[in-house]
Each structure stands twice: as structure tokens, then as C-alpha cells.
GUKE-692872 format. One line per 5 residues: number of its first residue (from 0); their letters; for each residue x, y, z of C-alpha. Coordinates in steps of 0.25 Angstrom, whole numbers, padded with zeros to 4 digits. Layout:
<atoms>
NUM) a) X,Y,Z ~ ...;
</atoms>
This chain:
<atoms>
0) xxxxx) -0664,-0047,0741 ~ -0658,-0057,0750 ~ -0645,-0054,0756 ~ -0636,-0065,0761 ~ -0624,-0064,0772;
5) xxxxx) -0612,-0074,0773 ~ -0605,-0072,0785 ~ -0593,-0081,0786 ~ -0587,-0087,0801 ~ -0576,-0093,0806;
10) xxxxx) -0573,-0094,0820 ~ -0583,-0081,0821 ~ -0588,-0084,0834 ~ -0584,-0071,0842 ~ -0591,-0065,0829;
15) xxxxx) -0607,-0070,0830 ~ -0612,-0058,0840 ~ -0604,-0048,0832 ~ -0612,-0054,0820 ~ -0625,-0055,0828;
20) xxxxx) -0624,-0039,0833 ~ -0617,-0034,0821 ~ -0620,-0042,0807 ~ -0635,-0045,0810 ~ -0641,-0033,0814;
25) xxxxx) -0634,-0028,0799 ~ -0642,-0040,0792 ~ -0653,-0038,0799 ~ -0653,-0021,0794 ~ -0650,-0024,0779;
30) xxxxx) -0665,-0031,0777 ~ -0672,-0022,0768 ~ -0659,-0015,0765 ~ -0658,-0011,0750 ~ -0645,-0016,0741;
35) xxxxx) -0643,-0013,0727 ~ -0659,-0010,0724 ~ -0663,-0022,0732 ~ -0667,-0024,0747 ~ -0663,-0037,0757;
40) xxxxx) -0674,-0043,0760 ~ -0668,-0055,0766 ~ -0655,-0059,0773 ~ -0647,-0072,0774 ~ -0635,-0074,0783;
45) xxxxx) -0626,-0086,0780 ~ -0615,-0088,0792 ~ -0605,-0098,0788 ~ -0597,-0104,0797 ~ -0583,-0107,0791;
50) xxxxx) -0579,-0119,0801 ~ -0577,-0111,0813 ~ -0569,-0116,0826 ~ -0576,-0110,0837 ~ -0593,-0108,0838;
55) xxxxx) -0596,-0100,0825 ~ -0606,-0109,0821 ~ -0614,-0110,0834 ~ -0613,-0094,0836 ~ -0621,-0091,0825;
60) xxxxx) -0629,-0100,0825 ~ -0633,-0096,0840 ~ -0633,-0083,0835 ~ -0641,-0081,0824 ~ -0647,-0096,0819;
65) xxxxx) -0659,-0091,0825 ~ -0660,-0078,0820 ~ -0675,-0075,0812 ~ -0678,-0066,0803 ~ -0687,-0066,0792;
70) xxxxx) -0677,-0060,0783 ~ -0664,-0065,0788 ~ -0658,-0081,0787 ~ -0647,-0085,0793 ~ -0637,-0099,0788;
75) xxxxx) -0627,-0105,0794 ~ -0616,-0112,0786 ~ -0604,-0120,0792 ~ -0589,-0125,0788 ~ -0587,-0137,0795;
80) xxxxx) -0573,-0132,0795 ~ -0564,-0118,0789 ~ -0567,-0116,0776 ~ -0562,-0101,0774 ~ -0568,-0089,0771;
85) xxxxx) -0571,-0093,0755 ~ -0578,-0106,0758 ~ -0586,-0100,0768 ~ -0593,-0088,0758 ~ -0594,-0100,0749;
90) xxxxx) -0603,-0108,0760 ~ -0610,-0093,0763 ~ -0612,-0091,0747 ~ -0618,-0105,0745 ~ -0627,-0103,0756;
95) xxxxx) -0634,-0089,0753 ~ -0645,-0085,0744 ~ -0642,-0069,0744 ~ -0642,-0061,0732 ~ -0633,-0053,0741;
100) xxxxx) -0623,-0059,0748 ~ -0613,-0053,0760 ~ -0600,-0058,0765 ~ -0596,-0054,0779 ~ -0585,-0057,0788;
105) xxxxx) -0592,-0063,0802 ~ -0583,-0054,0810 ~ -0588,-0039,0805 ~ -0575,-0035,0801 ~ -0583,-0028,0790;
110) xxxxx) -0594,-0023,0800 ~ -0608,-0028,0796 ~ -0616,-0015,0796 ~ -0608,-0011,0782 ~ -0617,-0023,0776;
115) xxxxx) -0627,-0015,0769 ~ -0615,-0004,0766 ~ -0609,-0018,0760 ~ -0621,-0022,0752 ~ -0624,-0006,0747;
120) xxxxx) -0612,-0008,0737 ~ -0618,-0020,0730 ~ -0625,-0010,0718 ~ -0628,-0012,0703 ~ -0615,-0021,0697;
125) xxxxx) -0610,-0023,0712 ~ -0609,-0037,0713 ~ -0599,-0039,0727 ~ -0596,-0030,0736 ~ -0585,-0031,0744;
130) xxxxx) -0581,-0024,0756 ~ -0568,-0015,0757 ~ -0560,-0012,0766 ~ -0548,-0007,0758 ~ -0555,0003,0747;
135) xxxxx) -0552,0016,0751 ~ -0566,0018,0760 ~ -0566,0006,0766 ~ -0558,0004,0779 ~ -0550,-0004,0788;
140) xxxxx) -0552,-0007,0804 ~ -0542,-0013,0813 ~ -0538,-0025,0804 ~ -0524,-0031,0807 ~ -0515,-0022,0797;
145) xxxxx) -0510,-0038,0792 ~ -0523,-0040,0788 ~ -0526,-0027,0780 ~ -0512,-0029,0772 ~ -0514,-0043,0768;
150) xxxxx) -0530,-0042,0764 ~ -0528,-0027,0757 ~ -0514,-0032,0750 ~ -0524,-0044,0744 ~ -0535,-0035,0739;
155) xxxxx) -0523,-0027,0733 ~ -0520,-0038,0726 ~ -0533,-0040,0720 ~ -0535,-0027,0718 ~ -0522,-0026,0707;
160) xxxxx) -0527,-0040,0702 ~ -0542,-0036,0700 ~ -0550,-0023,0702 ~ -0541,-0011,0709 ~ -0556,-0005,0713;
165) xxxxx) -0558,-0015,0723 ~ -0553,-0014,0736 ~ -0554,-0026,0745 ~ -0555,-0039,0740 ~ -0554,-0047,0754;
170) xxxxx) -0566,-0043,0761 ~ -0578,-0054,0763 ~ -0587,-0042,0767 ~ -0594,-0041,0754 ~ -0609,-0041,0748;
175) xxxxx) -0610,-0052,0734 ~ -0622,-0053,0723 ~ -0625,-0066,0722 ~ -0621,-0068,0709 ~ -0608,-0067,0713;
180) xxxxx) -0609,-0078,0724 ~ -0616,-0087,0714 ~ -0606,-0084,0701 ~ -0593,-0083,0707 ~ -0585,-0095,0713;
185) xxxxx) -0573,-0094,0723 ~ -0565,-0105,0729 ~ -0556,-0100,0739 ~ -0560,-0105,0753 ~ -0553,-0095,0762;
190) xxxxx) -0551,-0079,0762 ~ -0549,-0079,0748 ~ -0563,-0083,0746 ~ -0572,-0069,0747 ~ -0560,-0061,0737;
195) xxxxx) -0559,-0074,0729 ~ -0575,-0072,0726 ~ -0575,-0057,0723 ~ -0562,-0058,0714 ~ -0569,-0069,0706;
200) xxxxx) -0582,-0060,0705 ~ -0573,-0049,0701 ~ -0568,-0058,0689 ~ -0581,-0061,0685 ~ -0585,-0047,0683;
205) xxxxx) -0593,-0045,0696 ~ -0594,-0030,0704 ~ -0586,-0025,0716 ~ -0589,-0015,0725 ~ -0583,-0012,0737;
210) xxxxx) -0589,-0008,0749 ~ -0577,0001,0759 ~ -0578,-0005,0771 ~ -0571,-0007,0784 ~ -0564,-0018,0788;
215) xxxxx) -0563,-0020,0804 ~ -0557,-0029,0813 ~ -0564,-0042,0818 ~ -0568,-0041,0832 ~ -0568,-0055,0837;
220) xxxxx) -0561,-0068,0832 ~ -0548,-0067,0823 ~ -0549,-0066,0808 ~ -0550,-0079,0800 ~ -0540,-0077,0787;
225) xxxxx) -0529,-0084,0788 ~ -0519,-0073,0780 ~ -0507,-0082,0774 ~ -0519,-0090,0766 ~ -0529,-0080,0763;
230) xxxxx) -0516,-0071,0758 ~ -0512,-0085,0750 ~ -0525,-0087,0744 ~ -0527,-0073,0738 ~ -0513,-0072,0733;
235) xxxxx) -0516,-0086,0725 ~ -0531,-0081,0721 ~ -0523,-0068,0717 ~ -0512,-0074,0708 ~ -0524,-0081,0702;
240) xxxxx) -0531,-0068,0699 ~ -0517,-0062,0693 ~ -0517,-0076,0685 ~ -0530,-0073,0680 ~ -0527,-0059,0676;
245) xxxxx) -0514,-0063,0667 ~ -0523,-0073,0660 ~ -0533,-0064,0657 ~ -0524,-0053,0651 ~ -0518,-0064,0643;
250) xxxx) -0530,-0070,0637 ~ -0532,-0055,0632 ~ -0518,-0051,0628 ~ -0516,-0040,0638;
</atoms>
């Protein structure tokens, strides 16, 4: 089973040694690490550089482009300028050849070493996992109070317009079947992008699970989301999704 990692940056400088002592040495343990009856035999790494300002590029590439490993290959993949979040998972998603694929923040603001916790959830019907700060086990470390309002507010919202059952919809932290890379399409090129993916997969039948996690506050640089459009583009996907619900009821006389 190949496993494959797309790790977004932007203006992640400060970032690479906390990825180089912290994420590799995770990456590095999950070889030969069983998931849902299989085992990772092979590892790919896709760092993609959303057009960042300062060095991100050059310090990974210092970092790791020449790492070896027999069972380990690491890409690189640049903007040439700041697409957002949505666009850069799409250049990770086209680059990766995984039957499993993991989304992480370059930060660790969901700590690295809860990958394989991350991964034992992807069982039988599972097809995302996602992780969870806001189900009742998951957790909470530090975040600016503004930010837990705005992001917990949002996945309320989707919660009343889609499944009540799950938690968290604004995470990235999260593990996909490639079937659900390859089948579902989304458009949104910031934020929005990741939720946007997962509620379309939702609509199309796919299973969630959620995996309680913790979500901690970045160490170094600042966070990326730029709040009055991320809060913009979720109220406009949402009023679609309400849309969507009326016409659907109505076309069976509810």
C-alpha cells in the first residue's frame, strides 16, 4: 500500500526544521505500519509551495531534496504566485499516486505523531477521515478565542445543513481514499477548499469518520486565513447547500 502526504506552505519558512525534527521522523515510523488490513510499503511526500514571499521554496529544498530512502520520495511543487489553500490540495492531488492520501497543515497545529492515530480510523466503509477538534473528545490548545468562534460557528452551520454526527468540518488534517480524490471535484481556491471537498463527498454518499484531536497553536510565523473571506466563501457555499436541500425536498414533495 502506497501512502501519499500533501503538505501545503506558504511563507512556512520558520516552519522546515520543525518539519524536519518532528514530521519526518513520523513518516519515517509508519513504514510497514498496518491500515485497514493492509501495510505501507512505500511513502510519498508532496510539499507544495503555494507562492510564498520569503524562502520556503529554497528551505526545503535544502532540507530534504536530498533525502534517500528506498521506500520514501519526496516532490516539490510551486505557485508562482498565492493561489490559496484549495488550489494548492488540487496541485498536491494531481501530483500523488497514493491509495491513501494525508492532508497536513506545515505548521503541526495538529501534531504529526497523531498520523497513524489519524490513519487507524480509515476502516471497512470509511472513506475520509477528518480530524476533530470540536467532537466531544477531541480538544483545543491555545487558539486565539476569535478563531475557535468563527471556525466552530461555521462547522455548526454545516452540521444543521448536513450530518449533526460530525463535528469539525474545517480541519485539513485529514487521511482520503483515493477514490474520493479522483471522483470528487471542488473549485474553491482558498480555505473553503478542504470543507468544500469533504461536503461534496458527503453528498455523493462517501463515509466520515472523525478522528478527536487537538488542535494547537502555531509556534512560529502567523496563520494564513484571511477571516472576512474565508467566513464569505463558507456562508456563500452554505446558502448553496441550503439551496440545494429546499430543491430536493421539493422534487419529492416533502
Amino acid at each position: 500500500m502506497r501512502l501519499s502526504v500533501v503538505v501545503p506552505c506558504y511563507n512556512e519558512e520558520d516552519n522546515i526544521e520543525k518539519l524536519k525534527k518532528e514530521f519526518f521522523p513520523v513518516i519515517e515510523k509508519l513504514l510497514g505500519s498496518p491500515v485497514d488490513g493492509g501495510h505501507i510499503n512505500d511513502i510519498e511526500i508532496v510539499f507544495v509551495d503555494d507562492g510564498s514571499k520569503d524562502n520556503t521554496s529554497a528551505a526545503l529544498k535544502n532540507a530534504f531534496g536530498s533525502f534517500k530512502h528506498s521506500s520514501i520520495s519526496i516532490k516539490f511543487e510551486k505557485h508562482d504566485v498565492n493561489l490559496g489553500l484549495g488550489a494548492a490540495l488540487r496541485t498536491g492531488f494531481k501530483t500523488v499516486t497514493g491509495d491513501i492520501i494525508v492532508t497536513t497543515d506545515s505548521d503541526g497545529t495538529y501534531h504529526f505523531s497523531t498520523i497513524p492515530s489519524l490513519l487507524g480510523h480509515l476502516t471497512g466503509d470509511v472513506a475520509i477521515v477528518t480530524a476533530s477538534p470540536y467532537h466531544p473528545k477531541g480538544d483545543v490548545v491555545g487558539v486565539p478565542g476569535y478563531r475557535i468562534f468563527l471556525s466552530r460557528g461555521s462547522s455548526l452551520l454545516y452540521r444543521l445543513l448536513l450530518n449533526w454526527k460530525i463535528h469539525t468540518y474545517t480541519a485539513l488534517f485529514r487521511a482520503y481514499r483515493r477514490e474520493v480524490v479522483d471522483q470528487i471535484s471542488f473549485s474553491a481556491n482558498d480555505f473553503l477548499g478542504a470543507t468544500e471537498l469533504m461536503v461534496k463527498a458527503m453528498l455523493k454518499g462517501y463515509q466520515v469518520d472523525e478522528f478527536p484531536a487537538a488542535l494547537h497553536q502555531r509556534v512560529f510565523g502567523v496563520s494564513k486565513a484571511k477571516l472576512i473571506r474565508t467566513i464569505k466563501s463558507h456562508l456563500i457555499f452554505q446558502t448553496r447547500l441550503l439551496l440545494h436541500r429546499f430543491r430536493i425536498r421539493s422534487m419529492f414533495g416533502e
